[in-house]
Every structure is written in C-alpha cells, then in structure tokens.
PyMOL CGO cylinders between C-alpha atoms (Angstrom):
from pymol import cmd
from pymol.cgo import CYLINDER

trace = [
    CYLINDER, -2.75, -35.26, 0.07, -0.56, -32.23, 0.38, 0.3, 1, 1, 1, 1, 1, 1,
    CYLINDER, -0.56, -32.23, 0.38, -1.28, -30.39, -2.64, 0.3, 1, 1, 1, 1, 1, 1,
    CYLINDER, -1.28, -30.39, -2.64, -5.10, -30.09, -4.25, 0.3, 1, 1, 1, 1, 1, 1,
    CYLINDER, -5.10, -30.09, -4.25, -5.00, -29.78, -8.21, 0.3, 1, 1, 1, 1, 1, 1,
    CYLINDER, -5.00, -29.78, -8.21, -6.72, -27.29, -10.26, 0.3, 1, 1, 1, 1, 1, 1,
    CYLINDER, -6.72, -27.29, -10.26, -8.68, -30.12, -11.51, 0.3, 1, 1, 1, 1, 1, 1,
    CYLINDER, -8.68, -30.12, -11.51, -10.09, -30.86, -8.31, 0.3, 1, 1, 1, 1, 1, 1,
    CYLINDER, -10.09, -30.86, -8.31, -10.46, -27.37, -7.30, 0.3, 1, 1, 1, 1, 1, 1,
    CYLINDER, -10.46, -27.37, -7.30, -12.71, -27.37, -10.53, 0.3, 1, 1, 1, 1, 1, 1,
    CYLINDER, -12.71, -27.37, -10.53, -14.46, -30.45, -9.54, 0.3, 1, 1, 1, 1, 1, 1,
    CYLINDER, -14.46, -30.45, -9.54, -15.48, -29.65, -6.17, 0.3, 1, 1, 1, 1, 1, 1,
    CYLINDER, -15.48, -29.65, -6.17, -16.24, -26.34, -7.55, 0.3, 1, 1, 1, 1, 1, 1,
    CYLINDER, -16.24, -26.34, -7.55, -13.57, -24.29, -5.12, 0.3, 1, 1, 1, 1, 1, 1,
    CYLINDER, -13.57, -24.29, -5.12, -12.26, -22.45, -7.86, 0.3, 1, 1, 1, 1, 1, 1,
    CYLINDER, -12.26, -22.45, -7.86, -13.39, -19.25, -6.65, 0.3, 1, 1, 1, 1, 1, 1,
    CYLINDER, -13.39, -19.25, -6.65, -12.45, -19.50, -3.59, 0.3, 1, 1, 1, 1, 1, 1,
    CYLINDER, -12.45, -19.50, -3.59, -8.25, -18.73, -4.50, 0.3, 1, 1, 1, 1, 1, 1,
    CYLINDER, -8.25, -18.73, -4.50, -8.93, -16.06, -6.64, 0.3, 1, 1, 1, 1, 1, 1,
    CYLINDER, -8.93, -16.06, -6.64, -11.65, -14.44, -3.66, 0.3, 1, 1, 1, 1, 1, 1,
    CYLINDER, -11.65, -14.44, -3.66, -8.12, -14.53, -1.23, 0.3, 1, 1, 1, 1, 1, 1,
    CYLINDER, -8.12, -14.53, -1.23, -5.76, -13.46, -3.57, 0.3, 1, 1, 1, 1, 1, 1,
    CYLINDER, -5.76, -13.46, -3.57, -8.32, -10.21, -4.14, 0.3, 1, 1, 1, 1, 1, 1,
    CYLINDER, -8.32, -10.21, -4.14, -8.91, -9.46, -0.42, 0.3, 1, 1, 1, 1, 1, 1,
    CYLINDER, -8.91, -9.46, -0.42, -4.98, -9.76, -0.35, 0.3, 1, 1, 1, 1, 1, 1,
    CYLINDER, -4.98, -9.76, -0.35, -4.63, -7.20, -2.77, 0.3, 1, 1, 1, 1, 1, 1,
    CYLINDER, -4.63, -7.20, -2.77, -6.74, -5.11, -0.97, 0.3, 1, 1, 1, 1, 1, 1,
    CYLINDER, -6.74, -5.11, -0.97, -5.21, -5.73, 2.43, 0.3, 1, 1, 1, 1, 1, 1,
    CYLINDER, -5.21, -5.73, 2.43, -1.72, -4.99, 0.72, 0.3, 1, 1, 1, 1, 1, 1,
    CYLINDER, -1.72, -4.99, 0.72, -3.19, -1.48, -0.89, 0.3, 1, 1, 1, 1, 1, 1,
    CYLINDER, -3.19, -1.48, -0.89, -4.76, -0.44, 2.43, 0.3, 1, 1, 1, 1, 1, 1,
    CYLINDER, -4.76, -0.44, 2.43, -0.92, -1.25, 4.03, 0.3, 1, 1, 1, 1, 1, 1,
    CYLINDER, -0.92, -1.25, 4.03, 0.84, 0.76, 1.64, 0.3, 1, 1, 1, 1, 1, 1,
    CYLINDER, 0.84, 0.76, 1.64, -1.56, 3.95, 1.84, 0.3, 1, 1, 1, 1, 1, 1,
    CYLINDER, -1.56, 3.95, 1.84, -1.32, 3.81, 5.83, 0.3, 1, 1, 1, 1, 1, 1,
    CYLINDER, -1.32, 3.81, 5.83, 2.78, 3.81, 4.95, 0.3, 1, 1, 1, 1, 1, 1,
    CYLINDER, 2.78, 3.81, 4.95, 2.11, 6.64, 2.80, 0.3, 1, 1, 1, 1, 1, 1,
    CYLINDER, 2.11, 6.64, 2.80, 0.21, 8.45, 5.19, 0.3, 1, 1, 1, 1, 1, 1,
    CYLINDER, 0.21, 8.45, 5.19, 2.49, 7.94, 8.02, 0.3, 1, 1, 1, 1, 1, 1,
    CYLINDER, 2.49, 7.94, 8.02, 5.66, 9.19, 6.15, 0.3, 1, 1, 1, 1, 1, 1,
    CYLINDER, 5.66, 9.19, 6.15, 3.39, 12.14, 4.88, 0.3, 1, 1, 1, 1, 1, 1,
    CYLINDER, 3.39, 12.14, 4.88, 2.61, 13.17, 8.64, 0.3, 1, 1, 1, 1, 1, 1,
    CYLINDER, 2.61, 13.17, 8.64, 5.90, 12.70, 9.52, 0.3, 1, 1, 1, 1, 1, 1,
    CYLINDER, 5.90, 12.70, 9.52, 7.32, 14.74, 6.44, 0.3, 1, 1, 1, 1, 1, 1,
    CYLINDER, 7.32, 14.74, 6.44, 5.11, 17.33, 7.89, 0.3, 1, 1, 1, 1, 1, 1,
    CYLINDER, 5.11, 17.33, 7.89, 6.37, 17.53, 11.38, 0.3, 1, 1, 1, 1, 1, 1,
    CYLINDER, 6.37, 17.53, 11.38, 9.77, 17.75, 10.47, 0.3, 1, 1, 1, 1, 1, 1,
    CYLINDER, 9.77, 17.75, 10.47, 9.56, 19.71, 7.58, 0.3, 1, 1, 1, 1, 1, 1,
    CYLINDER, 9.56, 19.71, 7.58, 12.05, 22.27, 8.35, 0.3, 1, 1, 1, 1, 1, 1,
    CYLINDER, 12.05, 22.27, 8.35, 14.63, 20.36, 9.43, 0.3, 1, 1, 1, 1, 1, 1,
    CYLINDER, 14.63, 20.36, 9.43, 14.51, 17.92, 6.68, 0.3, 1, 1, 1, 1, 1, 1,
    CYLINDER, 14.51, 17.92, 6.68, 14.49, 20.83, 4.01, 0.3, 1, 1, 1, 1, 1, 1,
    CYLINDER, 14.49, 20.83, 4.01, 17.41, 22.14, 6.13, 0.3, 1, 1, 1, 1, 1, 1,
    CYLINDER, 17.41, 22.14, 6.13, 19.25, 18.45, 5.85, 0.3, 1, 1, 1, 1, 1, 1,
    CYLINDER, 19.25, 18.45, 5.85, 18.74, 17.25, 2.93, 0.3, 1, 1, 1, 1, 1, 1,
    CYLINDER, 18.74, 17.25, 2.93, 17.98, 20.55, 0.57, 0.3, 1, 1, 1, 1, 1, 1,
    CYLINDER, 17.98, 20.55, 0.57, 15.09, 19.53, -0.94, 0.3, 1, 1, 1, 1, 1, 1,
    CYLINDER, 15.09, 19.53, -0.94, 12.76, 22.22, -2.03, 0.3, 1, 1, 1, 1, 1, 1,
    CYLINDER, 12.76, 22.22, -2.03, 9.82, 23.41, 0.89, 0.3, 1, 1, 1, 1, 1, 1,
    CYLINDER, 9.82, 23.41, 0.89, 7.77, 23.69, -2.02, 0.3, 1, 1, 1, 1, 1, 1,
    CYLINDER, 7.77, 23.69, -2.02, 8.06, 20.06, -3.45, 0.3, 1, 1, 1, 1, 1, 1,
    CYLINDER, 8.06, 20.06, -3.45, 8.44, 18.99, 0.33, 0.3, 1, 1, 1, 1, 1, 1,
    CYLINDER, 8.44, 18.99, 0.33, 4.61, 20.67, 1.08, 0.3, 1, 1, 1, 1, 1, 1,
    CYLINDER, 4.61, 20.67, 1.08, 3.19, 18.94, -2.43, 0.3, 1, 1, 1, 1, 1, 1,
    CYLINDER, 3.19, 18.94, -2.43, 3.81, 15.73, -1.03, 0.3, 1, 1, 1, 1, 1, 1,
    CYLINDER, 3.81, 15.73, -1.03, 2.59, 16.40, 2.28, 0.3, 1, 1, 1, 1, 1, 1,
    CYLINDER, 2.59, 16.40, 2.28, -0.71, 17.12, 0.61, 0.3, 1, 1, 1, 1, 1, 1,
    CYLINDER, -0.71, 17.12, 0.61, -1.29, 14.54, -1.31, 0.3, 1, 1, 1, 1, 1, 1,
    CYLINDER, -1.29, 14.54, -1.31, -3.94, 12.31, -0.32, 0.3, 1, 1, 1, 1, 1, 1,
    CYLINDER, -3.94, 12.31, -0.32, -3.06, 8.91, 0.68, 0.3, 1, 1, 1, 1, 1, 1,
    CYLINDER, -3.06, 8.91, 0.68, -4.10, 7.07, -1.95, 0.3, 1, 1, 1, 1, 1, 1,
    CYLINDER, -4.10, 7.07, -1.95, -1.94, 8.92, -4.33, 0.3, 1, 1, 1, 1, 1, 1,
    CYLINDER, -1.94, 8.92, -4.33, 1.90, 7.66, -4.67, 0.3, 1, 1, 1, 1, 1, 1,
]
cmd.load_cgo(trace, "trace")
C-alpha cells in the first residue's frame, strides 16, 4: 500500500508518531534559522563600517542588531 490512512494510523495506534516528527521538525527548522541569524549578525559585525558606509544605514541601528541575541528576529 502506498499511502497509510488516518484510520489505520489510529488503529495501530501510530498516531503520535506524525505529530512527534512534525515537532522535532519545527525545532530543527528554529535551531536553522537562529544559526542564520547568528551568522548574518557576526558578519554584520565584521563589516560594519563598510556596510554603514554602502548602504547608509544608521551605526546605531546597525550595532542594535548586532546585539541581539539569536533567538530574537
């Protein structure tokens, strides 16, 4: 069979067992996206001057995202 049902998945009592991979997903996803955050933060930082000279964004914005904490967006 190429597909399993949800009644099935109920039946054999595998229910959980989607909803378990779809949360350690999630979390895989989250933990991506902060190292990507991270990243661009440390690179923001060690290019700071010429990016504020490039682009003419504000130092002082620039810095506030440089110190955020990864989690944060």
């Amino acid at each position: 069979m190429a597909y399993v049902t949800h009644d099935y998945d109920v039946a054999v009592g595998t229910q959980g067992k989607g909803a378990l991979a779809r949360f350690f997903g999630r979390i895989g996803a989250a933990l991506a996206r902060a190292r990507q955050r991270e990243a661009e933060r440390a690179y923001l930082s060690q290019h700071m001057d010429s990016i504020t000279r490039d682009t003419g964004i504000d130092r002082t914005a620039l810095g506030k995202e440089v110190n955020k904490p990864f989690w944060k967006r």
